[in-house]
C-alpha positions in Angstrom: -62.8 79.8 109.5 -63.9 79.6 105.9 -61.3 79.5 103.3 -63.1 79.1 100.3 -66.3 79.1 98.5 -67.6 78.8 95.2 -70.0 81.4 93.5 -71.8 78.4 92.5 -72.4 77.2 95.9 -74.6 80.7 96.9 -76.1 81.3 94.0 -77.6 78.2 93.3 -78.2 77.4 97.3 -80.9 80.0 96.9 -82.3 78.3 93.5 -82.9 74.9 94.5 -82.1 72.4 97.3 -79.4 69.8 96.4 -77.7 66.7 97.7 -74.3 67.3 99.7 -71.1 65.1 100.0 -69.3 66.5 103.2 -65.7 65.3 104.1 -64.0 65.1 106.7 -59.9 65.0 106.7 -56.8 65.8 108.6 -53.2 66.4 107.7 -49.9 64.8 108.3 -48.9 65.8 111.6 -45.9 69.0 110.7 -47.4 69.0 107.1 -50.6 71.1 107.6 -49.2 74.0 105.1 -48.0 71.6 102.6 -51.4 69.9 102.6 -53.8 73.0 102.4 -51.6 74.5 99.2 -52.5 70.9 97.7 -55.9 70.5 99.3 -57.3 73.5 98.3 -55.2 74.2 95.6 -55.3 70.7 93.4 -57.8 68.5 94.7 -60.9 70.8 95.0 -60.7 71.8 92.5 -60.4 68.4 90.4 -63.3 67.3 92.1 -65.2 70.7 90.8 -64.2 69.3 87.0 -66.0 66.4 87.9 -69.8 65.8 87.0 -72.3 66.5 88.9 -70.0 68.9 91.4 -71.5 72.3 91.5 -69.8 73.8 94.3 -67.6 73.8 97.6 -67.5 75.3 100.3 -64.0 74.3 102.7 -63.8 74.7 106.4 -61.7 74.7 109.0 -61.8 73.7 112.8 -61.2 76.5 115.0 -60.0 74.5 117.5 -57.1 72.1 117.9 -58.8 68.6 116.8 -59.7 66.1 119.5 -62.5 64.5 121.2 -65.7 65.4 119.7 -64.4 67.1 116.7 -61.4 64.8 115.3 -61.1 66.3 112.6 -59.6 69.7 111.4 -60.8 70.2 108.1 -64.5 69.8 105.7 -65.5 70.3 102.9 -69.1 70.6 101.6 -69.5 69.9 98.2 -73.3 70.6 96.6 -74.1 68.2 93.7 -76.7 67.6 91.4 -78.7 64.3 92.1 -77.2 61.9 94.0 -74.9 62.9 96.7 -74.1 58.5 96.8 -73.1 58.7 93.6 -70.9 61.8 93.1 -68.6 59.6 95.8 -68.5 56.7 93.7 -67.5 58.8 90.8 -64.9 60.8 93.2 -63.7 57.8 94.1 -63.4 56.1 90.9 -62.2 59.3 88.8 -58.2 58.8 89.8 -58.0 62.1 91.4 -54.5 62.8 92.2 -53.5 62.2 96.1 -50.9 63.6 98.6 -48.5 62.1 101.5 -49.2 65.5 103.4 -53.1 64.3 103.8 -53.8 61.5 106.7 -55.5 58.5 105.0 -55.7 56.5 108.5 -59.4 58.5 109.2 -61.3 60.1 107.2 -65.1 60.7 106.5 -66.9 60.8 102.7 -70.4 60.7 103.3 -73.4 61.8 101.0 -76.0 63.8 103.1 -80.1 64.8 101.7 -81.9 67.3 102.7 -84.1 66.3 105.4 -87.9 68.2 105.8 -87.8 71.0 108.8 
């Protein structure tokens, strides 16, 4: 399920092909509602305001999480130039954080395109 993507994202997808930083994260066990308001709602969109972030695109597993797939939620966020380096700066920027969100696993990784 897709709950969110940024004008940005498709209308620049189509201009030019860009560096990603994909996450992947899971709530609090009992606090998936609690995190979504703030994941979606807060820090998305703090990471948007930050440069270099030109658009996300959030999903959702359609699954319960387990196995192969252990986690529920990703985002993709498109950048301009270095996918590496938009997660330093994420990192570094003091983006604001939430107890609902489960910081024992979670994936940050900066992806290129790769020739078909």
């Amino acid at each position: 399920m897709t709950d969110a993507v940024t004008p940005d994202l498709q209308a620049e997808s189509a201009l030019a092909i860009r560096e990603s930083l994909i996450t992947l994260v899971n709530s609090v066990d009992g606090r998936d509602d609690e995190f979504r308001t703030w994941y979606w709602g807060t820090h998305v969109q703090e990471v948007l305001a930050l440069p270099g972030f030109i658009g996300a695109r959030t999903l959702r597993l359609s699954e319960e999480p387990g196995g192969a797939a252990p986690f529920r939620y990703a985002t993709i966020y498109e950048v301009e130039g270095s996918a590496s380096d938009a997660r330093n700066r994420m990192f570094s920027s003091g983006l604001s954080t939430s107890d609902a969100m489960d910081l024992s696993a979670m994936i940050v990784a900066p992806f290129t395109p790769s020739a078909v």
